[in-house]
FIVOMAR-158373 format. One record per residue (C-alpha): residue number from 1; x, y, z. Coordinates in steps of 0.02 Angstrom, whole numbers. Layout:
<pts>
<pt resi="NUM" X="X" Y="Y" Z="Z"/>
...
</pts>
This chain:
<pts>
<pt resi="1" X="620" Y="598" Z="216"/>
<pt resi="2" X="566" Y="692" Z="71"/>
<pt resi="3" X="525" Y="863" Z="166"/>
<pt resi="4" X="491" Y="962" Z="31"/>
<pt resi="5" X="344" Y="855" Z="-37"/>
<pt resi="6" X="309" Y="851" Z="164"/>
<pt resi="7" X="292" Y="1041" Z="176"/>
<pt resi="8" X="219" Y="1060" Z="1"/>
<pt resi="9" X="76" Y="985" Z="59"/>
<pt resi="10" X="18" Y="1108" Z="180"/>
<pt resi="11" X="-20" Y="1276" Z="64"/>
<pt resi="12" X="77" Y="1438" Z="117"/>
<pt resi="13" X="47" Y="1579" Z="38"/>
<pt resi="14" X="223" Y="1648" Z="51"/>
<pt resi="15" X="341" Y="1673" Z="-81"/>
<pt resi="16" X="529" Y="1640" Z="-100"/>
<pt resi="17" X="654" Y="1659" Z="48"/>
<pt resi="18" X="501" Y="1659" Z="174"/>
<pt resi="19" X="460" Y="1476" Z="85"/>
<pt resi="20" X="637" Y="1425" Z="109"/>
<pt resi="21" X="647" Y="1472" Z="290"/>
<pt resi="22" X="488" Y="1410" Z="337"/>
<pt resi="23" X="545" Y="1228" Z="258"/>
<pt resi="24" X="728" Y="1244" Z="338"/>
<pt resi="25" X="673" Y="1271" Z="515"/>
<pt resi="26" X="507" Y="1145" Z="498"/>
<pt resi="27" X="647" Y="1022" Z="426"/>
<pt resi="28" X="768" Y="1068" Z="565"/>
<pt resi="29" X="631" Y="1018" Z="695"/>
<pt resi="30" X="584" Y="868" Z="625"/>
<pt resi="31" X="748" Y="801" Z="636"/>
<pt resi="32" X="755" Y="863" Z="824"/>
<pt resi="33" X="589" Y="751" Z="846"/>
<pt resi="34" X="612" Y="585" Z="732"/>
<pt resi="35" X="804" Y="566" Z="780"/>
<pt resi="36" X="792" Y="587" Z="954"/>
<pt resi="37" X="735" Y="423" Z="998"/>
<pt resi="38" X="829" Y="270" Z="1056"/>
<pt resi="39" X="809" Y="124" Z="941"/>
<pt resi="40" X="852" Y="-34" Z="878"/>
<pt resi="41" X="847" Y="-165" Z="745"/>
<pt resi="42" X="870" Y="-362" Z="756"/>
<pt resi="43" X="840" Y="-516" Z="677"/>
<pt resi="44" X="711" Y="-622" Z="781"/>
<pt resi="45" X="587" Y="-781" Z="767"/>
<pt resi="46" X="451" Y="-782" Z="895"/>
<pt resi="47" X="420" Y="-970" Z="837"/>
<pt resi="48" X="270" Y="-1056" Z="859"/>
<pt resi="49" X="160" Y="-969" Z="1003"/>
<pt resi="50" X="34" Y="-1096" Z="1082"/>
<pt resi="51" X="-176" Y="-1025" Z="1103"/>
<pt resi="52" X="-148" Y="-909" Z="1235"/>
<pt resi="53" X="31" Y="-900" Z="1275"/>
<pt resi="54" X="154" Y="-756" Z="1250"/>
<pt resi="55" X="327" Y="-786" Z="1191"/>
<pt resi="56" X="448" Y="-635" Z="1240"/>
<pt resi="57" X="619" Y="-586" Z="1196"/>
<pt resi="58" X="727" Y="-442" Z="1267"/>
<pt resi="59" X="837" Y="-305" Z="1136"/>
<pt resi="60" X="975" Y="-187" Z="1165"/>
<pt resi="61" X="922" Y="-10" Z="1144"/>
<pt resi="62" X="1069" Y="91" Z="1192"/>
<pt resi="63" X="1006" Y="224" Z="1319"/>
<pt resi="64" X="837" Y="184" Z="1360"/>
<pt resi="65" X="802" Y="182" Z="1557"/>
<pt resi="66" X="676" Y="96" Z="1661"/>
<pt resi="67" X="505" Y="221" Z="1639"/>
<pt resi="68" X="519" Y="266" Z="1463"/>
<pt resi="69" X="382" Y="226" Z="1343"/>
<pt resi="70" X="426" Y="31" Z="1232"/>
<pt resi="71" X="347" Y="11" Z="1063"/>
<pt resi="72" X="381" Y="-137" Z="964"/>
<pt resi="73" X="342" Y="-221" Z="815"/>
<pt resi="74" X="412" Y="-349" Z="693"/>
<pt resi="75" X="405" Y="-378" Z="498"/>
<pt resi="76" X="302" Y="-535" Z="519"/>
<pt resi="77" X="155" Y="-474" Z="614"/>
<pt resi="78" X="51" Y="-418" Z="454"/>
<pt resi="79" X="-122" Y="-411" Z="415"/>
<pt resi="80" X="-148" Y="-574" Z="392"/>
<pt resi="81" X="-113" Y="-622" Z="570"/>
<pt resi="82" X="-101" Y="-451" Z="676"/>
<pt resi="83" X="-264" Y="-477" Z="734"/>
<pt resi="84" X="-210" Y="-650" Z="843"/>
<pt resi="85" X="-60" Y="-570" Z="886"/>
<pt resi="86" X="-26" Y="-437" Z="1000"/>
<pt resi="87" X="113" Y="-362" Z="1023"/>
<pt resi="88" X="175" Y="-254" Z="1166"/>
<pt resi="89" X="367" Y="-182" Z="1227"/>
<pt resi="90" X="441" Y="-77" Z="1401"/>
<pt resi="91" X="591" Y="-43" Z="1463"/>
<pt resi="92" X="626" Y="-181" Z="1580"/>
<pt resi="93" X="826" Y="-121" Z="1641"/>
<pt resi="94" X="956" Y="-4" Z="1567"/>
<pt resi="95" X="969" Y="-21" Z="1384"/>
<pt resi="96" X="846" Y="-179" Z="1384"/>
<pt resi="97" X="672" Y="-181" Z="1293"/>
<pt resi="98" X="566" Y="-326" Z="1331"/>
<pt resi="99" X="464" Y="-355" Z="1203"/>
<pt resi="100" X="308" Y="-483" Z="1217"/>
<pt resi="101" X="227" Y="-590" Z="1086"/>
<pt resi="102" X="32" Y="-635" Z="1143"/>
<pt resi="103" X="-78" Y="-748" Z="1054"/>
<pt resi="104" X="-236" Y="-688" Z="1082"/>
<pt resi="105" X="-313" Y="-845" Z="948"/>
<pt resi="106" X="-376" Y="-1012" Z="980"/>
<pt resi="107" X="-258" Y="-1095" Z="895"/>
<pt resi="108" X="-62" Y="-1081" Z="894"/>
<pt resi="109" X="22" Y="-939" Z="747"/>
<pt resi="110" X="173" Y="-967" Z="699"/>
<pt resi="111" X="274" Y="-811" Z="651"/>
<pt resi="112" X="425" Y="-821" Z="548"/>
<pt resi="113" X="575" Y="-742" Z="561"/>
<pt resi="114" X="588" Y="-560" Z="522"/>
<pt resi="115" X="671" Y="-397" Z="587"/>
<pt resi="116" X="601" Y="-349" Z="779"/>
<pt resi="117" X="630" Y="-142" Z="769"/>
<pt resi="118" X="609" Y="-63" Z="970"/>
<pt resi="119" X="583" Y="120" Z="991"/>
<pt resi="120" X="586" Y="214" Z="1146"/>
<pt resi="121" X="494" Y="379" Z="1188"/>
<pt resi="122" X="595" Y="474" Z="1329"/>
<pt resi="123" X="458" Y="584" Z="1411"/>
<pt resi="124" X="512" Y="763" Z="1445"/>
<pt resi="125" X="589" Y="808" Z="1603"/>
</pts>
């Protein structure tokens, strides 16, 4: 991430070293935010999914626990079909997302293959 066009956007009247620091510890707690989530990346086809139906898969995301918050998506699900598809994730056992495919159409879509990414949002204890 590009943090300087990031922070460049927000006007500061500040000059110099104040600028710098004010970047350095707004990047520094970005990377505490965007980083600290369990994910994961892999290949999937959801096939054809039938009026109605929901095809679902499961994916490893290496420490996520049962109660965290899923999300989901994959590369196929664009604007040409997102709105007969819905897609929705949670943390089903240790490590395991479940993620679930719905056709909410009246006719089967049939997504291709693409890259299934799984993200999981540990709530504060």
């Amino acid at each position: 991430m590009n943090y300087g066009t990031f922070v460049s956007r927000f006007p500061l009247n500040v000059s110099g070293e104040i600028a710098r620091a004010v970047s350095d510890q707004f990047k520094d707690l970005l990377d505490q935010i965007l980083y600290k989530f369990p994910q994961a990346k892999a290949t999937y086809d959801p096939g054809s999914i039938n009026a109605g139906a929901t095809a679902l898969t499961t994916i490893t995301v290496p420490g996520a626990t049962v109660g965290d918050v899923a999300l989901a998506s994959h590369s196929d699900v664009t604007t040409s079909n997102s709105n007969y598809v819905n897609i929705s994730a949670k943390v089903t056992a240790a490590d395991t997302v479940t993620v679930y495919f719905t056709n909410t159409y009246s006719a089967a879509v049939d997504l291709a293959s693409g890259v299934l990414t799984a993200v999981v949002i540990k709530p504060e204890s």
